[in-house]
HTML snippet that shows the backbone in 3Dmol.js (N, CA, C, O; Angstrom):
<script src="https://3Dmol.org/build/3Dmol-min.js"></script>
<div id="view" style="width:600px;height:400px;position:relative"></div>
<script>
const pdb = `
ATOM      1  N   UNK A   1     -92.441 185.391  70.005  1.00  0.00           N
ATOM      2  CA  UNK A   1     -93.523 184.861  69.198  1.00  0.00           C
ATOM      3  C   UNK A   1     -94.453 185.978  68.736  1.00  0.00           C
ATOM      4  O   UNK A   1     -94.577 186.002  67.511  1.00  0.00           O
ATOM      5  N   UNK A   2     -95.118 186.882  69.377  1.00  0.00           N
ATOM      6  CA  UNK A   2     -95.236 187.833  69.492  1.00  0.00           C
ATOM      7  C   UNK A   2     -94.412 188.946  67.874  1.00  0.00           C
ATOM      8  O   UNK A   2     -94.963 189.539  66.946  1.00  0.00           O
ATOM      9  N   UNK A   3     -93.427 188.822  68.124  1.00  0.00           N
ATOM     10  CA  UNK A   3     -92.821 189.581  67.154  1.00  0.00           C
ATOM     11  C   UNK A   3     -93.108 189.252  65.536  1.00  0.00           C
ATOM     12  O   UNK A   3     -93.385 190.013  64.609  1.00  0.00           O
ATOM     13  N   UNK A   4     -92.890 187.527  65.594  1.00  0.00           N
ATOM     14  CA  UNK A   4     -92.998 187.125  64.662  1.00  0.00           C
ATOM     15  C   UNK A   4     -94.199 187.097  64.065  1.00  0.00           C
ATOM     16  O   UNK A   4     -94.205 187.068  62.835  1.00  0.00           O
ATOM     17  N   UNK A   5     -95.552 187.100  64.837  1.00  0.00           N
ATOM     18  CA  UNK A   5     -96.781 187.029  64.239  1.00  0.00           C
ATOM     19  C   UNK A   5     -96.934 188.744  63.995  1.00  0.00           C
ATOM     20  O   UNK A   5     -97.445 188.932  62.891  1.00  0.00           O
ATOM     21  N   UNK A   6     -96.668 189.900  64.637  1.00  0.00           N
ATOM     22  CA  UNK A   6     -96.744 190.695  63.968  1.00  0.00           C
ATOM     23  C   UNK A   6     -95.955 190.898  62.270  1.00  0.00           C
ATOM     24  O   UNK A   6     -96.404 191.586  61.353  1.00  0.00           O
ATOM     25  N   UNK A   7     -94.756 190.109  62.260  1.00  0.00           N
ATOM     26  CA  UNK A   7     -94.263 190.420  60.903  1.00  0.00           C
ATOM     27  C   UNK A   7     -95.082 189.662  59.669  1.00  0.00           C
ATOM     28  O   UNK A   7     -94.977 189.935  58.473  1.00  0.00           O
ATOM     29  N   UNK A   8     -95.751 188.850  60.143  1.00  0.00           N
ATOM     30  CA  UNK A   8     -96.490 187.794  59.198  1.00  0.00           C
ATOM     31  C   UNK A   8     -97.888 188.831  58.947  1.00  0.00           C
ATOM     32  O   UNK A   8     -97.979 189.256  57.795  1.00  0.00           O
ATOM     33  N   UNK A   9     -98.873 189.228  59.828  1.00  0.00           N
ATOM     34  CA  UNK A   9     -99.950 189.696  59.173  1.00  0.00           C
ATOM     35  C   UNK A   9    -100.072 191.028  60.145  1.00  0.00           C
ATOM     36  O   UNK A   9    -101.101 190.967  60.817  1.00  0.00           O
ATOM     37  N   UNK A  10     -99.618 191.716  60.290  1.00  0.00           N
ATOM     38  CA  UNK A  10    -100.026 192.780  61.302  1.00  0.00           C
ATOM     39  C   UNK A  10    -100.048 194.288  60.475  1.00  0.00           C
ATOM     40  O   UNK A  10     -99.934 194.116  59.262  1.00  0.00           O
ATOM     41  N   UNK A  11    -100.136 195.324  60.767  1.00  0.00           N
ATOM     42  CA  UNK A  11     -99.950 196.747  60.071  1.00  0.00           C
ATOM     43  C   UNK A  11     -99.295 197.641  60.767  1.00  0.00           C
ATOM     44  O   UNK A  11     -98.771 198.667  60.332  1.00  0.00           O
ATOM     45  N   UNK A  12     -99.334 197.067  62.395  1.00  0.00           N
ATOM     46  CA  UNK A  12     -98.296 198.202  63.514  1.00  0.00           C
ATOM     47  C   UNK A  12     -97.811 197.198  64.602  1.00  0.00           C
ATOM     48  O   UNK A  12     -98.166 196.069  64.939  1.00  0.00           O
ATOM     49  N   UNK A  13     -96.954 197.985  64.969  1.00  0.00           N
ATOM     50  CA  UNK A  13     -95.946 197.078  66.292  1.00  0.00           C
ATOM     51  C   UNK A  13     -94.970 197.157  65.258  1.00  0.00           C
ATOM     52  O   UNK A  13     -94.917 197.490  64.074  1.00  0.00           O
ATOM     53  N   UNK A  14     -93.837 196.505  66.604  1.00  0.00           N
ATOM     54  CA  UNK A  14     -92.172 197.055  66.543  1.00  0.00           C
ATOM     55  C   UNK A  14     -92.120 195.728  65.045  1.00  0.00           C
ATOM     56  O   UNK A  14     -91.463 196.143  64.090  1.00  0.00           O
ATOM     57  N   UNK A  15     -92.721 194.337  64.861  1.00  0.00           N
ATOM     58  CA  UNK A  15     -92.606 193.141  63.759  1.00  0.00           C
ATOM     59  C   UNK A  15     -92.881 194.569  62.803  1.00  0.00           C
ATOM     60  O   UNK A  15     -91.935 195.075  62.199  1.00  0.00           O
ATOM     61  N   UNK A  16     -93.916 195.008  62.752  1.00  0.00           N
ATOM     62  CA  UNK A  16     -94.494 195.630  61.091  1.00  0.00           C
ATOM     63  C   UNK A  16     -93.357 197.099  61.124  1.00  0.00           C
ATOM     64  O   UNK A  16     -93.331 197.903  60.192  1.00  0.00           O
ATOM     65  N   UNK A  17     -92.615 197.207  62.177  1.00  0.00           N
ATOM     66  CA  UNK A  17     -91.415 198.685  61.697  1.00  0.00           C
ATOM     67  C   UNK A  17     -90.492 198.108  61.349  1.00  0.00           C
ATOM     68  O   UNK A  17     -89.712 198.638  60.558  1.00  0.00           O
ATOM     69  N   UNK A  18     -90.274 196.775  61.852  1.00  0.00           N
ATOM     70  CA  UNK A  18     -88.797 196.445  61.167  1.00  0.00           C
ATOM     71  C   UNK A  18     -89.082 196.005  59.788  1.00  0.00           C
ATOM     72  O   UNK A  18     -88.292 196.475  58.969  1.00  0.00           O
ATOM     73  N   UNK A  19     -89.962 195.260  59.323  1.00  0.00           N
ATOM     74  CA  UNK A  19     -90.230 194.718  58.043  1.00  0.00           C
ATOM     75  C   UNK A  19     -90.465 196.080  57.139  1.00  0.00           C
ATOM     76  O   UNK A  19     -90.043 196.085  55.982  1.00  0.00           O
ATOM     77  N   UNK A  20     -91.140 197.231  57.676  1.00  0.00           N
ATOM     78  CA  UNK A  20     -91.042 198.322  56.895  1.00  0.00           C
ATOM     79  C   UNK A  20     -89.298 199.119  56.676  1.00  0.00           C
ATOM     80  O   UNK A  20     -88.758 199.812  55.814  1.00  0.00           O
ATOM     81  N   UNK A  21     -88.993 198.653  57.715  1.00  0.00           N
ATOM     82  CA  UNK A  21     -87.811 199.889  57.510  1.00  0.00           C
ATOM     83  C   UNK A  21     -86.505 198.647  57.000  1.00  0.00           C
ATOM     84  O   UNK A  21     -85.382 199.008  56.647  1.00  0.00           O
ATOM     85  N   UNK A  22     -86.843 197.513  57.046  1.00  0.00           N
ATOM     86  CA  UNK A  22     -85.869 196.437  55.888  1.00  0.00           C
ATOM     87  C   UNK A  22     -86.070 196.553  54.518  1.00  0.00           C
ATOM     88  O   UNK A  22     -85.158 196.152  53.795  1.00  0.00           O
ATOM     89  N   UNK A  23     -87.278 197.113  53.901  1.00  0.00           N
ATOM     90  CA  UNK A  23     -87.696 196.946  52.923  1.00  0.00           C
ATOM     91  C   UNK A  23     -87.218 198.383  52.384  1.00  0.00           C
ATOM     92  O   UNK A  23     -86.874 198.700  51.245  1.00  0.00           O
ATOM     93  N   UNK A  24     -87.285 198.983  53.295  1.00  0.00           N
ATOM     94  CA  UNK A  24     -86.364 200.468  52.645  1.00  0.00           C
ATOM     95  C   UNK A  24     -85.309 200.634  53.062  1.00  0.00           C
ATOM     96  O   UNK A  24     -84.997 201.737  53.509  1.00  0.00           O
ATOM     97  N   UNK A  25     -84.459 199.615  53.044  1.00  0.00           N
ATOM     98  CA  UNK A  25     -82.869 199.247  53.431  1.00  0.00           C
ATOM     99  C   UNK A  25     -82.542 200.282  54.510  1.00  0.00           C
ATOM    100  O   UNK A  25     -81.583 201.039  54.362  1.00  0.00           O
ATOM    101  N   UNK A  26     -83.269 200.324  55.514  1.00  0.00           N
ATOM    102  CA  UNK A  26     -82.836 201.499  56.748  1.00  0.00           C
ATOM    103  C   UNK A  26     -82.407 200.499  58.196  1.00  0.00           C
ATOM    104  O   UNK A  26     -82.914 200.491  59.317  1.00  0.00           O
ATOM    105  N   UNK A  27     -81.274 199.705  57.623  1.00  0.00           N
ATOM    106  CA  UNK A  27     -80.609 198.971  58.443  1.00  0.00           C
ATOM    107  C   UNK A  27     -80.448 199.406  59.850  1.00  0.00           C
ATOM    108  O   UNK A  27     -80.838 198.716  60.792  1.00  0.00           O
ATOM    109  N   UNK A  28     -79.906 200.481  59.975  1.00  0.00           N
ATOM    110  CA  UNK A  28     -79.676 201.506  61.425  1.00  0.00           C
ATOM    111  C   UNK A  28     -81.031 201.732  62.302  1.00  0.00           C
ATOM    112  O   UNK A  28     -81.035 202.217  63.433  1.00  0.00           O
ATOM    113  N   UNK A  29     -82.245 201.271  61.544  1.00  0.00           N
ATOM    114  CA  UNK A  29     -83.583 201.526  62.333  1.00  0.00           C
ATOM    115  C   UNK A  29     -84.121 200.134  62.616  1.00  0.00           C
ATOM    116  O   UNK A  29     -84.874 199.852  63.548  1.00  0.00           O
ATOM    117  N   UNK A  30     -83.578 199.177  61.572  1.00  0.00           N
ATOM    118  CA  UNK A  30     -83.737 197.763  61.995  1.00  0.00           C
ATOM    119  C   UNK A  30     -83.481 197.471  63.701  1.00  0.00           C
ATOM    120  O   UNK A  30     -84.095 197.464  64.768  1.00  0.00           O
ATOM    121  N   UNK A  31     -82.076 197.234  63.108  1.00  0.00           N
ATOM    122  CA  UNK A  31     -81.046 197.476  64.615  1.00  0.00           C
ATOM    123  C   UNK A  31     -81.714 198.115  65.633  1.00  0.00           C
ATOM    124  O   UNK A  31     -81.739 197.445  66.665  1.00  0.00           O
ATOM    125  N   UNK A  32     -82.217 199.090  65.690  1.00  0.00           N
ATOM    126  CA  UNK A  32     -82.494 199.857  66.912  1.00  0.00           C
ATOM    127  C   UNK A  32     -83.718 198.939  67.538  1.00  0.00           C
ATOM    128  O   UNK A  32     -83.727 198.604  68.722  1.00  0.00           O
ATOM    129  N   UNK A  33     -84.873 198.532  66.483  1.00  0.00           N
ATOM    130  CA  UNK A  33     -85.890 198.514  66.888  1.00  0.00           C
ATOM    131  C   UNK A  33     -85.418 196.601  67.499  1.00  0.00           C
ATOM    132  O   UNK A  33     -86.132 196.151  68.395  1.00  0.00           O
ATOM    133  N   UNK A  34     -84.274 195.692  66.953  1.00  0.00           N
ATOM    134  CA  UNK A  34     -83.912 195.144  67.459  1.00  0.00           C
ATOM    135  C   UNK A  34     -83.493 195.051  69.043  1.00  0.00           C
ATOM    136  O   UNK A  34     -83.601 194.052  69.753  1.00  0.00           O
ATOM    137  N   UNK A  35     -83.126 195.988  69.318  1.00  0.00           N
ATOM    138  CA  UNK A  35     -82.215 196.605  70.351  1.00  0.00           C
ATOM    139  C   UNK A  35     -83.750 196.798  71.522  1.00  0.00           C
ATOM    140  O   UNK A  35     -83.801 196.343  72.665  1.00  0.00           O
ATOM    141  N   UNK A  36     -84.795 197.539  70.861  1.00  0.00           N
ATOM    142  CA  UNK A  36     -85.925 197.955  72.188  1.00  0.00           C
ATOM    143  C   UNK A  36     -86.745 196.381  72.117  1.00  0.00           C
ATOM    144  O   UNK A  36     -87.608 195.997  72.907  1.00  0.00           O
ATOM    145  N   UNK A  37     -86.243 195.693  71.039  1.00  0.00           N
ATOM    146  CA  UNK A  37     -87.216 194.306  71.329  1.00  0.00           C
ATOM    147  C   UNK A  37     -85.925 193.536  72.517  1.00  0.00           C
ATOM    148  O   UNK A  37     -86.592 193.002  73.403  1.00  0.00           O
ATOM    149  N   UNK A  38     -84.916 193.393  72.709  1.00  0.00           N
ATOM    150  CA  UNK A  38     -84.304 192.770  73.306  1.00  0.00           C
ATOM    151  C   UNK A  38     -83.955 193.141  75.046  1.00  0.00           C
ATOM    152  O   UNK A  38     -83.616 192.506  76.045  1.00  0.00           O
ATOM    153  N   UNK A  39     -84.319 194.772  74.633  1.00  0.00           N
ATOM    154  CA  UNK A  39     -84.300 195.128  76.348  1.00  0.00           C
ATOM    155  C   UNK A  39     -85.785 194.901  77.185  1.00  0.00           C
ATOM    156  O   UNK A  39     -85.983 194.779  78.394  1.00  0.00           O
ATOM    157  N   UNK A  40     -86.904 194.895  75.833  1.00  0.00           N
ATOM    158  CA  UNK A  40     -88.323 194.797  76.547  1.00  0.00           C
ATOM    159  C   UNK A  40     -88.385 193.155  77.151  1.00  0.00           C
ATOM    160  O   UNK A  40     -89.022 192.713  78.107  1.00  0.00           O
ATOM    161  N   UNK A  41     -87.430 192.434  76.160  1.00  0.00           N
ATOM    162  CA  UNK A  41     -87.727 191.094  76.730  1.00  0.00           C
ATOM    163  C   UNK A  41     -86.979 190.889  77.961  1.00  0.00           C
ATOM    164  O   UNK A  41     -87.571 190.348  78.895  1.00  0.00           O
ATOM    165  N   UNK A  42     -85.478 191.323  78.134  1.00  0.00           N
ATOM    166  CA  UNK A  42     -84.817 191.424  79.592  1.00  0.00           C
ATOM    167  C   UNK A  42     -85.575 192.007  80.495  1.00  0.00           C
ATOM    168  O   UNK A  42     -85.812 191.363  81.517  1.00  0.00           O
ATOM    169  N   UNK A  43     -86.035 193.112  80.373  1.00  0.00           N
ATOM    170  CA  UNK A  43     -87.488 193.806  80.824  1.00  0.00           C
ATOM    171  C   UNK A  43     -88.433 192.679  81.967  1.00  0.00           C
ATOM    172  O   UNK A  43     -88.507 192.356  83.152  1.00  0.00           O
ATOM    173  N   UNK A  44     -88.914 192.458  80.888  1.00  0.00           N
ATOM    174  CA  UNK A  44     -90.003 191.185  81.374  1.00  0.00           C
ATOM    175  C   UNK A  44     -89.572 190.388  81.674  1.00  0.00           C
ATOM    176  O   UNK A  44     -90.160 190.159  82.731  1.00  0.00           O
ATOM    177  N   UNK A  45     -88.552 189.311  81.482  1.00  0.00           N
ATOM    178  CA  UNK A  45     -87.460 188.113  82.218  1.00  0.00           C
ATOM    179  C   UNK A  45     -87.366 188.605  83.755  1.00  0.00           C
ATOM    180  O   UNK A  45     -87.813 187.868  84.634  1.00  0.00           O
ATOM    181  N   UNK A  46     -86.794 189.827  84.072  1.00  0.00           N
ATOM    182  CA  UNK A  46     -86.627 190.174  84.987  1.00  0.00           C
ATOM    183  C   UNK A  46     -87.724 190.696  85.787  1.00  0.00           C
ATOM    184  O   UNK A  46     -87.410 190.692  86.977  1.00  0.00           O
ATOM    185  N   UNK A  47     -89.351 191.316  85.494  1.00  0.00           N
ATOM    186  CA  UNK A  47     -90.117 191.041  85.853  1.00  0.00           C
ATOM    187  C   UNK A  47     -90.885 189.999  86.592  1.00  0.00           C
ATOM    188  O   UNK A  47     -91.239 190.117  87.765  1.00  0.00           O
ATOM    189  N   UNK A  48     -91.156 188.804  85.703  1.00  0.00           N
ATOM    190  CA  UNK A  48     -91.127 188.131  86.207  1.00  0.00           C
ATOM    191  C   UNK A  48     -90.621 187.455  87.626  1.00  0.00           C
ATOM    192  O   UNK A  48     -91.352 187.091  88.547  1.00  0.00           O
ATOM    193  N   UNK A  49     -88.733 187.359  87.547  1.00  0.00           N
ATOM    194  CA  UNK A  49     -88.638 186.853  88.329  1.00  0.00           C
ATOM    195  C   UNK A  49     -88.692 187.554  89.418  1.00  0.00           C
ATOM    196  O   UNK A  49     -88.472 186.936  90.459  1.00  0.00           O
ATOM    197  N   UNK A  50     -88.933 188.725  89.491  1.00  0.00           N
ATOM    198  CA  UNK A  50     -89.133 189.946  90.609  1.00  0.00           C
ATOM    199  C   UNK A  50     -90.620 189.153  91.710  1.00  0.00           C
ATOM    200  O   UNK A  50     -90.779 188.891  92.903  1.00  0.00           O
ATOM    201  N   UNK A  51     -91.189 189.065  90.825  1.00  0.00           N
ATOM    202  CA  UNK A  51     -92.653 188.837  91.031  1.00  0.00           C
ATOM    203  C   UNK A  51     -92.648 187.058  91.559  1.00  0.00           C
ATOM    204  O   UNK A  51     -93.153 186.507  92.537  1.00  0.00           O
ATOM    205  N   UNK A  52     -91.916 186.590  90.526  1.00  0.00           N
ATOM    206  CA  UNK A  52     -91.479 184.874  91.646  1.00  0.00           C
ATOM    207  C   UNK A  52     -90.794 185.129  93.060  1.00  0.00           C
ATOM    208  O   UNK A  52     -91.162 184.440  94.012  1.00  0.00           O
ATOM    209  N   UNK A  53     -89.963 185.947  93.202  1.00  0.00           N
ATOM    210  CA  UNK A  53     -89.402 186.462  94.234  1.00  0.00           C
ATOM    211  C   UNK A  53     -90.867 186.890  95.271  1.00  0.00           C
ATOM    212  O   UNK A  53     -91.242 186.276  96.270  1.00  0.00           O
ATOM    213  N   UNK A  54     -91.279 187.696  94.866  1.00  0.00           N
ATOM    214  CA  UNK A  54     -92.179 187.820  96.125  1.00  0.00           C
ATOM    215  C   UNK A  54     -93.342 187.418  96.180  1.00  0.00           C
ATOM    216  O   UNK A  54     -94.103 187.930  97.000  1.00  0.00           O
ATOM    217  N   UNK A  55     -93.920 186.075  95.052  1.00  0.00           N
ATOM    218  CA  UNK A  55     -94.724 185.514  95.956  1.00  0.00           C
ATOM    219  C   UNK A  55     -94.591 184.058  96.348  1.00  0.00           C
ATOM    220  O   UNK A  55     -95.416 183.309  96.873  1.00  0.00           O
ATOM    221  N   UNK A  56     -93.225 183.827  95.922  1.00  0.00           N
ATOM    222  CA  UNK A  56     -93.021 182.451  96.243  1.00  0.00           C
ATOM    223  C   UNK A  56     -91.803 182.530  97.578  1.00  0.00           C
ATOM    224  O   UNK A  56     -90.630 182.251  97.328  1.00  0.00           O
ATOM    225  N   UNK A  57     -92.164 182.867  98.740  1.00  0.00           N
ATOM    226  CA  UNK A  57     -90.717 183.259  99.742  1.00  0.00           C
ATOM    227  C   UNK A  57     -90.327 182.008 100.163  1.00  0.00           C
ATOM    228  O   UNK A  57     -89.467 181.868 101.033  1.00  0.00           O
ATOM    229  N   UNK A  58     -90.894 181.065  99.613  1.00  0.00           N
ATOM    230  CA  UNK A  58     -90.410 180.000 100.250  1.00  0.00           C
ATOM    231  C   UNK A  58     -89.526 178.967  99.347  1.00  0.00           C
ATOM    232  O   UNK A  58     -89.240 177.833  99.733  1.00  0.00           O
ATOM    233  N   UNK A  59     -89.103 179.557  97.998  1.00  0.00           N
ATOM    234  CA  UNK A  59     -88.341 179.198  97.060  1.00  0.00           C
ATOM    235  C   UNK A  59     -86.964 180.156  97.235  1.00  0.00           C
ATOM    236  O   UNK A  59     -85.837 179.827  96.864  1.00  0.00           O
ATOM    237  N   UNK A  60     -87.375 181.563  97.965  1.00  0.00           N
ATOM    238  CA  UNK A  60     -85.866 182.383  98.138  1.00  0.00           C
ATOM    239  C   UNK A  60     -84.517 181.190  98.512  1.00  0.00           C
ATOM    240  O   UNK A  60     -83.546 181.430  97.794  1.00  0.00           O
ATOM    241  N   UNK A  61     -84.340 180.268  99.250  1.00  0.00           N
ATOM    242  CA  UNK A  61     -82.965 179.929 100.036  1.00  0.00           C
ATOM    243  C   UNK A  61     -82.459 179.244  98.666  1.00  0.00           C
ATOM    244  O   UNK A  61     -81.237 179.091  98.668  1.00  0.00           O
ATOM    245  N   UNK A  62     -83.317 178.647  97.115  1.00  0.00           N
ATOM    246  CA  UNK A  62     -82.945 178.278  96.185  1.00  0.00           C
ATOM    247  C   UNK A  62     -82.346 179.321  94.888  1.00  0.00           C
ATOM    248  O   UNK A  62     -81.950 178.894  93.803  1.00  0.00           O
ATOM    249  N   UNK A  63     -82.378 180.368  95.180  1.00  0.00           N
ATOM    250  CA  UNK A  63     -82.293 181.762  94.585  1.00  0.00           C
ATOM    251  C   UNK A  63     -81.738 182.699  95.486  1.00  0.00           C
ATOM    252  O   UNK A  63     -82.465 183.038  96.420  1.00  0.00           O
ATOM    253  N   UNK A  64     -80.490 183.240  95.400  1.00  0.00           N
ATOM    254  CA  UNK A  64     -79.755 183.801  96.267  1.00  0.00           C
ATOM    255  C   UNK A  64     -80.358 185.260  96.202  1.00  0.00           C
ATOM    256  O   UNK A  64     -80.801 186.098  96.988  1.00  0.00           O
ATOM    257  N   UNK A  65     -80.077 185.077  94.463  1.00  0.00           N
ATOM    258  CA  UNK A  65     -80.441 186.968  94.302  1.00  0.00           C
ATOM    259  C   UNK A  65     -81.260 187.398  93.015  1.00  0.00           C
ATOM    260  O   UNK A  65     -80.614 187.252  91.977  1.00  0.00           O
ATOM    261  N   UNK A  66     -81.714 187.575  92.959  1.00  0.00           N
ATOM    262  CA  UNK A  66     -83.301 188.043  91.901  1.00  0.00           C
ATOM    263  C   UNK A  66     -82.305 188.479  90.717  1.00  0.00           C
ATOM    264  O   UNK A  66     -82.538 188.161  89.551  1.00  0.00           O
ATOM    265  N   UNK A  67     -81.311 189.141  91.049  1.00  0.00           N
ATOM    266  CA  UNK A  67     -80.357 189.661  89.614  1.00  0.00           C
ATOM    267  C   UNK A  67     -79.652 189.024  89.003  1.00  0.00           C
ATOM    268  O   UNK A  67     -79.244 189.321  87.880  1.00  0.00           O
ATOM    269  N   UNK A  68     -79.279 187.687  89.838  1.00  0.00           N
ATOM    270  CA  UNK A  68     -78.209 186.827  89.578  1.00  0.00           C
ATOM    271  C   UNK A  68     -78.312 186.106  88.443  1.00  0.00           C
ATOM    272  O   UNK A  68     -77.321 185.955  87.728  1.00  0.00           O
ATOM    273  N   UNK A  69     -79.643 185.509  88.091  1.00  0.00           N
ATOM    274  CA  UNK A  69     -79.677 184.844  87.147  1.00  0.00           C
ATOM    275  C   UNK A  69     -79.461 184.777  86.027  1.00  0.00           C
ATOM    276  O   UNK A  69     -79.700 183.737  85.413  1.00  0.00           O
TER     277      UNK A  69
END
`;
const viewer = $3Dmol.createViewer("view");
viewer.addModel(pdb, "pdb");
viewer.setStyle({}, {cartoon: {color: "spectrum"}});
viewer.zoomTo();
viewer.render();
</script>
């Protein structure tokens, strides 16, 4: 969501590089900046559940393994 409201009115962030570098057909920089938006979000997914992991210990026996998911 995040991404998308930067492409709508923003001037910086990874939304306003891709809309710049689509507009100058630099497909290969699209992609990339695709690529650091999709690991920041695995990133944080996995954050998260790091952080459910240790403060909820009493949900562990429902969650085998923090990576698994």
């Amino acid at each position: 969501a995040a991404v998308i409201a930067e492409w709508l009115g923003s001037n910086r962030g990874l939304g306003y590089y891709m809309t710049l570098q689509q507009k100058q057909f630099a497909i290969d920089r699209v992609l990339a900046a695709v690529l650091v938006i999709c690991l920041l979000s695995l990133l944080l997914v996995k954050l998260i559940d790091l952080l459910e992991y240790l403060m909820v210990p009493w949900n562990r026996k429902n969650s085998s393994q923090i990576w698994e998911n």
